[in-house]
Every structure is written in structure tokens, then in C-alpha cells.
PyMOL Python script that loads the backbone (N, CA, C, O; Angstrom):
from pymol import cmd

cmd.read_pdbstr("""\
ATOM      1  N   UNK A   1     -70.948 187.400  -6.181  1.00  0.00           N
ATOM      2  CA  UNK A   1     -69.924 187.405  -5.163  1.00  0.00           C
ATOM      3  C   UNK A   1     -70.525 188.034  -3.905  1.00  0.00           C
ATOM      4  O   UNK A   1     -71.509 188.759  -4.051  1.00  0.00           O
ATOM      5  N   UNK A   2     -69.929 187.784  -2.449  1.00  0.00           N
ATOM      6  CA  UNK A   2     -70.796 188.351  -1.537  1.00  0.00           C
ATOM      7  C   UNK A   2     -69.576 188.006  -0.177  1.00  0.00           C
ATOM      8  O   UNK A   2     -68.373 187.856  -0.390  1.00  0.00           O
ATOM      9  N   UNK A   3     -70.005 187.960   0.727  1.00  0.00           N
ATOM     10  CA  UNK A   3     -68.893 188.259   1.685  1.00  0.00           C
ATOM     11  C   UNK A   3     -67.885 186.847   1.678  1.00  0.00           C
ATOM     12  O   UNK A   3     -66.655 186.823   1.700  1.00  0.00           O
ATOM     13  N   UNK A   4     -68.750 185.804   1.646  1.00  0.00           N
ATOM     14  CA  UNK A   4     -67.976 184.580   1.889  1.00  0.00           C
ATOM     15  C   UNK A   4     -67.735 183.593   0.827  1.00  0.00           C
ATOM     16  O   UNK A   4     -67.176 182.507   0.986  1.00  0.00           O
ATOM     17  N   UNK A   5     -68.257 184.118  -0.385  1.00  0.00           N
ATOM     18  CA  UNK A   5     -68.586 183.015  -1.722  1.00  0.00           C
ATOM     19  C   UNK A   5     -68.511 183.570  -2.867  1.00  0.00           C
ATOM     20  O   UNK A   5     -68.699 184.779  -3.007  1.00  0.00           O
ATOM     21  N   UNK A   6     -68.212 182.730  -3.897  1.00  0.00           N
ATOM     22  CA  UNK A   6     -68.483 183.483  -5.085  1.00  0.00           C
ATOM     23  C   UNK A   6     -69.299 182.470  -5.726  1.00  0.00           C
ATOM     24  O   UNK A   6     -69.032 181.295  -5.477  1.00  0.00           O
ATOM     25  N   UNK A   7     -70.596 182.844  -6.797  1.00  0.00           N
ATOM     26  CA  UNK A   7     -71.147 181.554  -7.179  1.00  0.00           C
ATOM     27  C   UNK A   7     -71.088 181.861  -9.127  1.00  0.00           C
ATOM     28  O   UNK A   7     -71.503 182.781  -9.832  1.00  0.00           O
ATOM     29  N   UNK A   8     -70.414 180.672  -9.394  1.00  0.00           N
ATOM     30  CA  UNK A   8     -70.386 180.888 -10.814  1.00  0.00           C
ATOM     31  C   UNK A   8     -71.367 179.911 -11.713  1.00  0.00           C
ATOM     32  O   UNK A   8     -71.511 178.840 -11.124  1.00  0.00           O
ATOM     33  N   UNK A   9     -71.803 179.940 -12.472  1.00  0.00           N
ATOM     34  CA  UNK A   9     -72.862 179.331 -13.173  1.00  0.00           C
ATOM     35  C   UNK A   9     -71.898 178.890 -14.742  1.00  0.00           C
ATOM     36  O   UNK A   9     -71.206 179.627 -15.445  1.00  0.00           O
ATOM     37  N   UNK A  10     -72.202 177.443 -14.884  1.00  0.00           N
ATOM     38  CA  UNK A  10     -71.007 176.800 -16.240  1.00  0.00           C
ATOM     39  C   UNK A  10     -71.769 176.811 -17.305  1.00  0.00           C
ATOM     40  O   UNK A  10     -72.901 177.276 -17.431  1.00  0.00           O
ATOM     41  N   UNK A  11     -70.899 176.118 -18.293  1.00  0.00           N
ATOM     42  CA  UNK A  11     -71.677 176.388 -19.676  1.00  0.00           C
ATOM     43  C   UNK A  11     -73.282 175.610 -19.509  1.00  0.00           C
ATOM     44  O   UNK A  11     -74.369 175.968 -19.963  1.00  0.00           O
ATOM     45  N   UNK A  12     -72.811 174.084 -18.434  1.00  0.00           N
ATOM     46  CA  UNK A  12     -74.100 173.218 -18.399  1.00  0.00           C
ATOM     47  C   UNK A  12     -74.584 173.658 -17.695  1.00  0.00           C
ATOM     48  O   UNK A  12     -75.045 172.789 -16.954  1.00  0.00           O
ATOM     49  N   UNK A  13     -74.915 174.924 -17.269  1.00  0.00           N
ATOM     50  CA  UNK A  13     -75.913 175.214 -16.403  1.00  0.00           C
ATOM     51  C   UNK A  13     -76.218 174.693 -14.913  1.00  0.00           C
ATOM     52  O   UNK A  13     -77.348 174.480 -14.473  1.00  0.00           O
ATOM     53  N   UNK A  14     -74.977 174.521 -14.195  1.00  0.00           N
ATOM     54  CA  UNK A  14     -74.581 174.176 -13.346  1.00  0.00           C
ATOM     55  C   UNK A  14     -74.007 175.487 -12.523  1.00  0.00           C
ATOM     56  O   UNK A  14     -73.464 176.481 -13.005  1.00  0.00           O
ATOM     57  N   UNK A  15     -74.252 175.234 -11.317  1.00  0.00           N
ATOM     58  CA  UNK A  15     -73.841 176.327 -10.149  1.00  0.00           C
ATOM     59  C   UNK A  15     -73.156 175.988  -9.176  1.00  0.00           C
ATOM     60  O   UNK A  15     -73.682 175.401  -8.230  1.00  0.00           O
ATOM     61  N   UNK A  16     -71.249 176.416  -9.209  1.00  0.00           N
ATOM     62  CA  UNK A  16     -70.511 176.182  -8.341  1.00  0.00           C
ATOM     63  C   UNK A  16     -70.237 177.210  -7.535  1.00  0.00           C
ATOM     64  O   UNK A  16     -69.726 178.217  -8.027  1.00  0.00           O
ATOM     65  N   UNK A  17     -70.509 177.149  -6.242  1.00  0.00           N
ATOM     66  CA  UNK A  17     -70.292 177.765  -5.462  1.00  0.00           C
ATOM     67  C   UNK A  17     -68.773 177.965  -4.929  1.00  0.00           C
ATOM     68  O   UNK A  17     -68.314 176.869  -4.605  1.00  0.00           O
ATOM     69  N   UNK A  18     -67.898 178.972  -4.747  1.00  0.00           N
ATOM     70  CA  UNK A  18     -66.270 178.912  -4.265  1.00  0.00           C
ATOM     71  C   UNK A  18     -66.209 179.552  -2.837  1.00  0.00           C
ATOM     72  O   UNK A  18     -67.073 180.329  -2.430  1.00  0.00           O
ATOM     73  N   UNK A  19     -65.339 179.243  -2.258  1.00  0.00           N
ATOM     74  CA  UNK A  19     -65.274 180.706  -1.017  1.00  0.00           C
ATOM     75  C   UNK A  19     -64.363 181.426  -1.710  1.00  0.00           C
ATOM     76  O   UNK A  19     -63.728 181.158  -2.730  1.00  0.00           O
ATOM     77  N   UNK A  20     -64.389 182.338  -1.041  1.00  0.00           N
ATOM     78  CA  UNK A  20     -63.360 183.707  -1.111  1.00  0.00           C
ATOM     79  C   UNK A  20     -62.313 183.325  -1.058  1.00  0.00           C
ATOM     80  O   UNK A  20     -61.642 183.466  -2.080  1.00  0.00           O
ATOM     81  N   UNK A  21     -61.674 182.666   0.134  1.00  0.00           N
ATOM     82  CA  UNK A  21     -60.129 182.206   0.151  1.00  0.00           C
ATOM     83  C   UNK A  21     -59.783 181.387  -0.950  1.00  0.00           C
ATOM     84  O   UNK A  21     -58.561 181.384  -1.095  1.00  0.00           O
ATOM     85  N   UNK A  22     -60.314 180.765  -1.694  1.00  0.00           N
ATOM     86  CA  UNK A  22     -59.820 180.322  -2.907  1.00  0.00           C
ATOM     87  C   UNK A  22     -59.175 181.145  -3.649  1.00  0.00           C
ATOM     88  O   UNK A  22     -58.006 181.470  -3.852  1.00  0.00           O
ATOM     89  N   UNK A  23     -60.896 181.585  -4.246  1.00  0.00           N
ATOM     90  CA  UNK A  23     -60.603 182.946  -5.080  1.00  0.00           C
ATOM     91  C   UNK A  23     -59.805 183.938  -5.139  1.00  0.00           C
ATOM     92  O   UNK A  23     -59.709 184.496  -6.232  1.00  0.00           O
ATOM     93  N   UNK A  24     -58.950 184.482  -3.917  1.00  0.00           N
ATOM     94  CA  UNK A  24     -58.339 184.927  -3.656  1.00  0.00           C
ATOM     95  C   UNK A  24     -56.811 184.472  -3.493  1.00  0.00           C
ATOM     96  O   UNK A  24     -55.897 185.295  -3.557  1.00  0.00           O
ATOM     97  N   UNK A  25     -56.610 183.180  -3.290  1.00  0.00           N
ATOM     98  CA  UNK A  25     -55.466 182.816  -3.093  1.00  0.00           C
ATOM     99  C   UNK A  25     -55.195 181.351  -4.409  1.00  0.00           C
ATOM    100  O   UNK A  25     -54.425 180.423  -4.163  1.00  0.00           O
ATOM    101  N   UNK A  26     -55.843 181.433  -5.477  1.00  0.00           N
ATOM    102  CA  UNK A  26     -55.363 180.357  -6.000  1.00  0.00           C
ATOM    103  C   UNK A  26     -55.910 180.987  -7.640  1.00  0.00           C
ATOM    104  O   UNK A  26     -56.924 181.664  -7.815  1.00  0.00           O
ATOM    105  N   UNK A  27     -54.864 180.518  -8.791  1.00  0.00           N
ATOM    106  CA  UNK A  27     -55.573 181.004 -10.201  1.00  0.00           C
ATOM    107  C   UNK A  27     -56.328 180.497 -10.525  1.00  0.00           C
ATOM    108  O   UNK A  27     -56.652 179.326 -10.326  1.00  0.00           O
ATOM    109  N   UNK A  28     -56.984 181.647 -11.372  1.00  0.00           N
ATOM    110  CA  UNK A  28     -58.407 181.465 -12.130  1.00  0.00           C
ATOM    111  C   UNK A  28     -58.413 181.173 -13.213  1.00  0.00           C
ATOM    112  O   UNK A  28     -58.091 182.107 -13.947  1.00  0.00           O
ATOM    113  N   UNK A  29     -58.707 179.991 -13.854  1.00  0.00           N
ATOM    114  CA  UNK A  29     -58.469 179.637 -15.782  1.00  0.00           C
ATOM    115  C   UNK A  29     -60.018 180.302 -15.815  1.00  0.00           C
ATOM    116  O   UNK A  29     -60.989 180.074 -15.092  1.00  0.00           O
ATOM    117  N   UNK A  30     -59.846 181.222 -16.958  1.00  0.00           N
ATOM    118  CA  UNK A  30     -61.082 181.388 -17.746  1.00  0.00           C
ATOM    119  C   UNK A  30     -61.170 180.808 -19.135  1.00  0.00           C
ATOM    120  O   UNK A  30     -60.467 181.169 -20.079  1.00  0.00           O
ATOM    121  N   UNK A  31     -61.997 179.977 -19.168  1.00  0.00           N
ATOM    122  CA  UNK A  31     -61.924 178.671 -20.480  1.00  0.00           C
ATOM    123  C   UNK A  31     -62.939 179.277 -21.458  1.00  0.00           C
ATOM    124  O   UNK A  31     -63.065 178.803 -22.587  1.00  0.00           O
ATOM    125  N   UNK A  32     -63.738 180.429 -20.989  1.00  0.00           N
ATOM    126  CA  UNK A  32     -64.546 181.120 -21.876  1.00  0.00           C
ATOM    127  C   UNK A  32     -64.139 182.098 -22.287  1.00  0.00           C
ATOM    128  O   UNK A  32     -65.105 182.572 -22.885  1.00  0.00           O
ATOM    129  N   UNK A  33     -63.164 182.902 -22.407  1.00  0.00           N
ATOM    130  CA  UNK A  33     -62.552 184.124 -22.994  1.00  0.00           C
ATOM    131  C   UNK A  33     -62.494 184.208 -24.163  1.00  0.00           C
ATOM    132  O   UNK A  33     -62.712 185.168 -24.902  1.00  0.00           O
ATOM    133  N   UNK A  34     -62.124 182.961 -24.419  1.00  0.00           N
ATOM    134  CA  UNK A  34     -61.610 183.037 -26.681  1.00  0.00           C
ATOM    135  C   UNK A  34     -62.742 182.368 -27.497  1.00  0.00           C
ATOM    136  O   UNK A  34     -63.492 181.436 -27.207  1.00  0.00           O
ATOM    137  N   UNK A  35     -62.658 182.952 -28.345  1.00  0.00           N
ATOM    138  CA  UNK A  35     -64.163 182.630 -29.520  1.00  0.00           C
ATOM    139  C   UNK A  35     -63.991 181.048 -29.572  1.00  0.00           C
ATOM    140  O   UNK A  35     -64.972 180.332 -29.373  1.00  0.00           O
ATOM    141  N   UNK A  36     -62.668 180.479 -29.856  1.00  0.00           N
ATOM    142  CA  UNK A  36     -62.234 178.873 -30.579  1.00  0.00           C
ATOM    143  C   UNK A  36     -61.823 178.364 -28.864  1.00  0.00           C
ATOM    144  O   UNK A  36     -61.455 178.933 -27.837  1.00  0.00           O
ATOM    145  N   UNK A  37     -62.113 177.084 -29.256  1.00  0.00           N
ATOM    146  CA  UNK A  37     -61.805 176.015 -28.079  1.00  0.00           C
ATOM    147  C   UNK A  37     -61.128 174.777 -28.790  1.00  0.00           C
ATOM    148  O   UNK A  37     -61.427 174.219 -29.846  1.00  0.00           O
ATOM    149  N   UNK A  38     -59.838 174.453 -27.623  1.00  0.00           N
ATOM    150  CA  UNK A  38     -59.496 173.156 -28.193  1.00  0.00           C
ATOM    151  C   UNK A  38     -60.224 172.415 -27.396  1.00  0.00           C
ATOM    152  O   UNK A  38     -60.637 172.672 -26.265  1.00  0.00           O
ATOM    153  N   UNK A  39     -60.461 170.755 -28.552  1.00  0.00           N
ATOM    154  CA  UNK A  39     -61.076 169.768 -27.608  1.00  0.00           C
ATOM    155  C   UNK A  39     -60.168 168.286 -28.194  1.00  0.00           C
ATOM    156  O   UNK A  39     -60.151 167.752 -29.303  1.00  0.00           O
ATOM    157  N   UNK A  40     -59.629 168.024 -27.202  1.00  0.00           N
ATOM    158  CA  UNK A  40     -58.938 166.877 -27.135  1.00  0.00           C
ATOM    159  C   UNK A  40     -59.588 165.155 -27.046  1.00  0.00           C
ATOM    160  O   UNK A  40     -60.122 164.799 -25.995  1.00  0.00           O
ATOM    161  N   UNK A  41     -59.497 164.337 -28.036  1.00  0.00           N
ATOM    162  CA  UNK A  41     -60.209 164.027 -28.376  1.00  0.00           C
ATOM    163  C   UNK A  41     -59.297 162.442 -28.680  1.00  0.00           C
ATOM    164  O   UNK A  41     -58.541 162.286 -29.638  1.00  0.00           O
ATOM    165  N   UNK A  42     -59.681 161.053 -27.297  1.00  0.00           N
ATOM    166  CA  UNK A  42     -58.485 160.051 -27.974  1.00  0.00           C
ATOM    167  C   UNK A  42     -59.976 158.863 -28.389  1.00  0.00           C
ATOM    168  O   UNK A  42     -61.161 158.726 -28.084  1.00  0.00           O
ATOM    169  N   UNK A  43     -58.670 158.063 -29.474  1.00  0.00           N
ATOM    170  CA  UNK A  43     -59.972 156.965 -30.328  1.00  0.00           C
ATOM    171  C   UNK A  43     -58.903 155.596 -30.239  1.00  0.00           C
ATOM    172  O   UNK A  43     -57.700 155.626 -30.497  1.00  0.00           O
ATOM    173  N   UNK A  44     -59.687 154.422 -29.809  1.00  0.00           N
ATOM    174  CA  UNK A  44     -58.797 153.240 -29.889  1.00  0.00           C
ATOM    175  C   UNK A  44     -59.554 152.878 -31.017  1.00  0.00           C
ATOM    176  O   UNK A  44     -60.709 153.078 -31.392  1.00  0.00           O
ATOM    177  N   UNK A  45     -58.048 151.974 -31.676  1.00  0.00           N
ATOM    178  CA  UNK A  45     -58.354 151.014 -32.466  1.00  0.00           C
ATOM    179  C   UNK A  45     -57.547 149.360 -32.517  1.00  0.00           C
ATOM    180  O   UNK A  45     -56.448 148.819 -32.638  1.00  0.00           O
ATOM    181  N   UNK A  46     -58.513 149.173 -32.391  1.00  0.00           N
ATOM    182  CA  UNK A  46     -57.766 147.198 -33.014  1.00  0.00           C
ATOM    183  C   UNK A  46     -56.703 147.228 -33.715  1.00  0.00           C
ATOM    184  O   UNK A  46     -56.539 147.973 -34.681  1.00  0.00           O
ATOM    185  N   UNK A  47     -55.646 146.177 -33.158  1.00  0.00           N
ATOM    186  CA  UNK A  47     -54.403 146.102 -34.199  1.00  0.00           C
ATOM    187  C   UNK A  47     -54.368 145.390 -35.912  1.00  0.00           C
ATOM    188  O   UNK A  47     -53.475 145.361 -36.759  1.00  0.00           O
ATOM    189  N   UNK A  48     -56.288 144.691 -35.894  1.00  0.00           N
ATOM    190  CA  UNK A  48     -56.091 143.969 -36.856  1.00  0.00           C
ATOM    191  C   UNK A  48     -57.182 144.574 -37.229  1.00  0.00           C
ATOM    192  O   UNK A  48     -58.068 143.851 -37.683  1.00  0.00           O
ATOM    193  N   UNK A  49     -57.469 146.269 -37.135  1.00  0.00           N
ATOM    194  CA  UNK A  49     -58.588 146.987 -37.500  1.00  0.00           C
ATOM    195  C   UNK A  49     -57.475 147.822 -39.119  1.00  0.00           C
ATOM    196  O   UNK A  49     -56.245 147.792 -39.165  1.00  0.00           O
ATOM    197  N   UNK A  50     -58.092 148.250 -39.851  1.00  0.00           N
ATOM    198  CA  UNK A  50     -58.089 149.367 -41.322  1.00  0.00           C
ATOM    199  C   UNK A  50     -57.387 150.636 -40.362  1.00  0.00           C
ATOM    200  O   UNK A  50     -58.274 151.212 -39.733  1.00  0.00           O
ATOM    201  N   UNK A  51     -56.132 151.153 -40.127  1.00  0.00           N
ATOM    202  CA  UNK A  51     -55.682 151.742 -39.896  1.00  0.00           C
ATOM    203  C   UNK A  51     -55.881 152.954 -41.112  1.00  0.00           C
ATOM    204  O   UNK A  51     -56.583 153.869 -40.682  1.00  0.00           O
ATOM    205  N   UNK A  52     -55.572 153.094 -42.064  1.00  0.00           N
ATOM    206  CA  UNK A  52     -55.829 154.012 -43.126  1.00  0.00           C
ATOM    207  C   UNK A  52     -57.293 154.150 -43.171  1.00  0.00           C
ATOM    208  O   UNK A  52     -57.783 155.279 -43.206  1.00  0.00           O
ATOM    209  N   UNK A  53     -58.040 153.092 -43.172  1.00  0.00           N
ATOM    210  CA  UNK A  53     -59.441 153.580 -43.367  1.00  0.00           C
ATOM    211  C   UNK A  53     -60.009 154.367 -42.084  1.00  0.00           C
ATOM    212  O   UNK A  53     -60.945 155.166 -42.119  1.00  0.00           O
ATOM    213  N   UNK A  54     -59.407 154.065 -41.153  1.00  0.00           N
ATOM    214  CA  UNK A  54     -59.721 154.802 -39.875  1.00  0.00           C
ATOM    215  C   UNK A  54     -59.318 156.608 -39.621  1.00  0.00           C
ATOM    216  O   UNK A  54     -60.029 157.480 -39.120  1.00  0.00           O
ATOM    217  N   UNK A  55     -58.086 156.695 -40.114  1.00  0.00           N
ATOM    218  CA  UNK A  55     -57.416 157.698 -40.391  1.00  0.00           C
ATOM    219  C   UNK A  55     -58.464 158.778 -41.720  1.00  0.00           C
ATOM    220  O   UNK A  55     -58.823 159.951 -41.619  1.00  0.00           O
ATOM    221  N   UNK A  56     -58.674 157.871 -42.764  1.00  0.00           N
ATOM    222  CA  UNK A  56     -59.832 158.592 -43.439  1.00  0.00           C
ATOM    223  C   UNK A  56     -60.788 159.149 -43.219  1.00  0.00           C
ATOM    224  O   UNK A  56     -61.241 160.183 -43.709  1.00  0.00           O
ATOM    225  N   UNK A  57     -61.326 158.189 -42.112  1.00  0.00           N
ATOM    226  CA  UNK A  57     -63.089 158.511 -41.655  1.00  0.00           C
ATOM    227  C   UNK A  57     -62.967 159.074 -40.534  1.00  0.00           C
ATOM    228  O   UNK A  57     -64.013 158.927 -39.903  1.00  0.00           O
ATOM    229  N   UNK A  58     -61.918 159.867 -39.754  1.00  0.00           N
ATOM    230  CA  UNK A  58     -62.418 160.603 -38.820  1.00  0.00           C
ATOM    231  C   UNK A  58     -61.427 162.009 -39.598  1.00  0.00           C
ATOM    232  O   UNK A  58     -61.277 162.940 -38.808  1.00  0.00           O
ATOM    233  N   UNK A  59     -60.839 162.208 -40.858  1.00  0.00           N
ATOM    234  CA  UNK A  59     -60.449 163.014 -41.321  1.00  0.00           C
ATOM    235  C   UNK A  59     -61.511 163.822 -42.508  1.00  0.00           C
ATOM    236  O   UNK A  59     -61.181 164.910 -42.980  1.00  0.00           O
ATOM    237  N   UNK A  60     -62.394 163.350 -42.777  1.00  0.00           N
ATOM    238  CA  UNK A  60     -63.709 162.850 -43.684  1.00  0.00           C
ATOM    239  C   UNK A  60     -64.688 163.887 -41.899  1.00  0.00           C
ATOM    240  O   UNK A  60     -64.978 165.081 -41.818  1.00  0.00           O
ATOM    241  N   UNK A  61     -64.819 163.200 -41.247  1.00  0.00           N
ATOM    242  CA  UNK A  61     -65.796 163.864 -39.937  1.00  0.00           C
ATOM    243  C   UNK A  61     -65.240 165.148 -39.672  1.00  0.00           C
ATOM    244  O   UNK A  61     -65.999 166.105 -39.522  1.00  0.00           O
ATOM    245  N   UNK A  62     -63.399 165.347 -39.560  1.00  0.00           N
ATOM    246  CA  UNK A  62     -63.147 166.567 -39.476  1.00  0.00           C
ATOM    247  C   UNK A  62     -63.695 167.526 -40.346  1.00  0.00           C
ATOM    248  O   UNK A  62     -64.307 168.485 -39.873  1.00  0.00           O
ATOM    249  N   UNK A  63     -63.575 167.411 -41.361  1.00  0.00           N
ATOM    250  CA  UNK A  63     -63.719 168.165 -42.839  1.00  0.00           C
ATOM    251  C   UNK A  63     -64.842 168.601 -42.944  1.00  0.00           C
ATOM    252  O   UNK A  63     -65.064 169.676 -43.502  1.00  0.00           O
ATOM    253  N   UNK A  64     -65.837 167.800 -42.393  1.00  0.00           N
ATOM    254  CA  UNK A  64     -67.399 167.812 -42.323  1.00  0.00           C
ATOM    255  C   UNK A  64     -68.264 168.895 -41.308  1.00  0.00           C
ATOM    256  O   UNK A  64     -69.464 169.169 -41.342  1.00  0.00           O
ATOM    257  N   UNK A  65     -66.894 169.544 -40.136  1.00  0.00           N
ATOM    258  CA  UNK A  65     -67.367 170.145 -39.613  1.00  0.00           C
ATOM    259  C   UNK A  65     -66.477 171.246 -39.841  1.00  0.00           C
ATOM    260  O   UNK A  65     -66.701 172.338 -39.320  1.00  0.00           O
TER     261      UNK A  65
END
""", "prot")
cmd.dss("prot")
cmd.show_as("cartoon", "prot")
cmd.util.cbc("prot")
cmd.orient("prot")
């Protein structure tokens, strides 16, 4: 942080620079605070695709991790 900026560095190793008046006038999510993260996560499927078998195999991938 320094008179006119604040520079934050992300998980990818990326460097965003903010001004102050942001920082100062708008909220801050901190997405790194808690040990667990949700990750939202959408999957299409075909109407004339294995609906149950689909439902299996990414419940089967959950389990797996």
C-alpha cells in the first residue's frame, strides 16, 4: 500500500493494482480467509444422453476426491 495504490498479488500470481479511493470507499471480499472453498461447477447434458449414468460418474469423481 503507498500513497495512491494498493497492489495485491492473487492466487495466480497475478498483480492487481487498486487506488485508494476504491479501497476506501467500496467492500473488500476476502475469498482467502477460510481453509474450504466453494466451487460452483455447471455440466450439460443431451436429452437423449444416460441421465443416471451421468449422475453416477460425476458422483463416483466426487467421492474420489
Amino acid at each position: 500500500m503507498n500513497l495512491v495504490s494498493t497492489s495485491l498479488k492473487t492466487l495466480d500470481n497475478q498483480l492487481i493494482v487498486i487506488p485508494n479511493n476504491k479501497i476506501w470507499g467500496d467492500v473488500i471480499k476476502n475469498v482467502t480467509a477460510q481453509g474450504k472453498h466453494r466451487v460452483d461447477m455447471i455440466f450439460g447434458i443431451s436429452y437423449t444422453d444416460d441421465i443416471p449414468k451421468a449422475e453416477n460418474v460425476l458422483i463416483d469423481i466426487l467421492k474420489s476426491h
